[in-house]
C-alpha positions in Angstrom: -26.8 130.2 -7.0 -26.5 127.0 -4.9 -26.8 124.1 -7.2 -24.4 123.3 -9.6 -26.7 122.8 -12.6 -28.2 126.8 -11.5 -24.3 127.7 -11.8 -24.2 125.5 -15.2 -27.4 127.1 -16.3 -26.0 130.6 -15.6 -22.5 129.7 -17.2 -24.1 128.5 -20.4 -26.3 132.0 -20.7 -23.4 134.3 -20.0 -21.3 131.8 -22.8 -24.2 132.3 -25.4 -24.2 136.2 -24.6 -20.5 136.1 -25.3 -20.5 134.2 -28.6 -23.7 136.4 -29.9 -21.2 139.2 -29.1 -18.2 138.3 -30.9 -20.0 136.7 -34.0 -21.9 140.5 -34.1 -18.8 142.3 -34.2 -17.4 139.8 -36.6 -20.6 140.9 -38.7 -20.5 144.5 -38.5 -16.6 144.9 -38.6 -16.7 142.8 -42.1 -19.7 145.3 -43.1 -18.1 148.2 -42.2 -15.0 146.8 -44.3 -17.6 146.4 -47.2 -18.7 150.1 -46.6 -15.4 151.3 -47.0 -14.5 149.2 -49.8 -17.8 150.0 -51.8 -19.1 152.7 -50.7 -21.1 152.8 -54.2 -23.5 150.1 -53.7 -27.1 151.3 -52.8 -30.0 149.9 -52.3 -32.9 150.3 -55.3 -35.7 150.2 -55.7 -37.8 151.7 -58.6 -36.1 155.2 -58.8 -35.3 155.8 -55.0 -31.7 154.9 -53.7 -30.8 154.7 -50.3 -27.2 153.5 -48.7 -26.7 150.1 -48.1 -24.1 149.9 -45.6 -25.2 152.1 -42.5 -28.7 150.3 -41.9 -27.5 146.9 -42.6 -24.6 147.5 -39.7 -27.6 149.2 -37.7 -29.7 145.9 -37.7 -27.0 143.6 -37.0 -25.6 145.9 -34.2 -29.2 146.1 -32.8 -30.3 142.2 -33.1 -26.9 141.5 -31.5 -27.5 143.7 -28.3 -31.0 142.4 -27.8 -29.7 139.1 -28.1 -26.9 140.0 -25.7 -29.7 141.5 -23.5 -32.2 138.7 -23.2 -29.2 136.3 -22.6 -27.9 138.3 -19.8 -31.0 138.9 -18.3 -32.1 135.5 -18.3 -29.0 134.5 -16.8 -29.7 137.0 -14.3 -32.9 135.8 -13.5 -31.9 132.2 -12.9 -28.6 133.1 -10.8 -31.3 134.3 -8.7 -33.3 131.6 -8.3 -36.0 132.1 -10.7 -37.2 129.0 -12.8 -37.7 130.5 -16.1 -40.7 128.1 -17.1 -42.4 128.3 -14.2 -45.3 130.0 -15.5 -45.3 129.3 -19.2 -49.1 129.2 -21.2 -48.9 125.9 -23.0 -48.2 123.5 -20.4 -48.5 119.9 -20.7 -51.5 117.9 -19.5 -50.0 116.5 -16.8 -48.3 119.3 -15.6 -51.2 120.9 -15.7 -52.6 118.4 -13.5 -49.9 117.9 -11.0 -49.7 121.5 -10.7 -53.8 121.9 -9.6 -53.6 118.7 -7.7 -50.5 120.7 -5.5 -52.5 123.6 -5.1 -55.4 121.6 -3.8 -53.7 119.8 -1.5 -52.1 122.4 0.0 -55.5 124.4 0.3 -56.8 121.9 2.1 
């Protein structure tokens, strides 16, 4: 982590896994509030029934710690010194072309 915009990159990362963590527990304490307060309500459909509450507070507790995850692992990966999009597929043209005239020059 040298340069400040790393540290800022890395800052902003850890900040995004933070607020995907307190907006998830907002989420899953108000529907676990729900499931106390209406325990009743079930999901239909045709003549099954199934409880609402428990896997809607399983998805949101799981998409918030992959979210949390990815975050923190991407802010990982750039604290230590990885560019991200170095090797992404759809490059630009010219990229493309600065990029093979670099690797040509330094080949020969």
């Amino acid at each position: 982590m040298s340069s400040p915009e790393v540290r800022r990159t890395v800052w902003l990362l850890r900040g995004a896994a933070l607020v995907f963590g307190v907006l998830g527990l907002s989420i899953a304490l108000w529907l676990a509030d729900k499931a106390v307060r209406y325990p009743h309500i079930l999901a239909r459909q045709g003549s099954a029934e199934a409880p609402l509450w428990i896997p809607m507070l399983v998805f949101v507790l799981v998409c918030m710690g992959a979210s949390i995850f990815l975050f923190l692992r991407a802010a990982a990966r750039v604290a230590r010194g990885e560019d991200l999009y170095a090797r992404r597929h759809r490059r630009h043209p010219s990229e493309r072309l600065a990029s093979e005239r670099n690797s040509a020059a330094s080949t020969s």
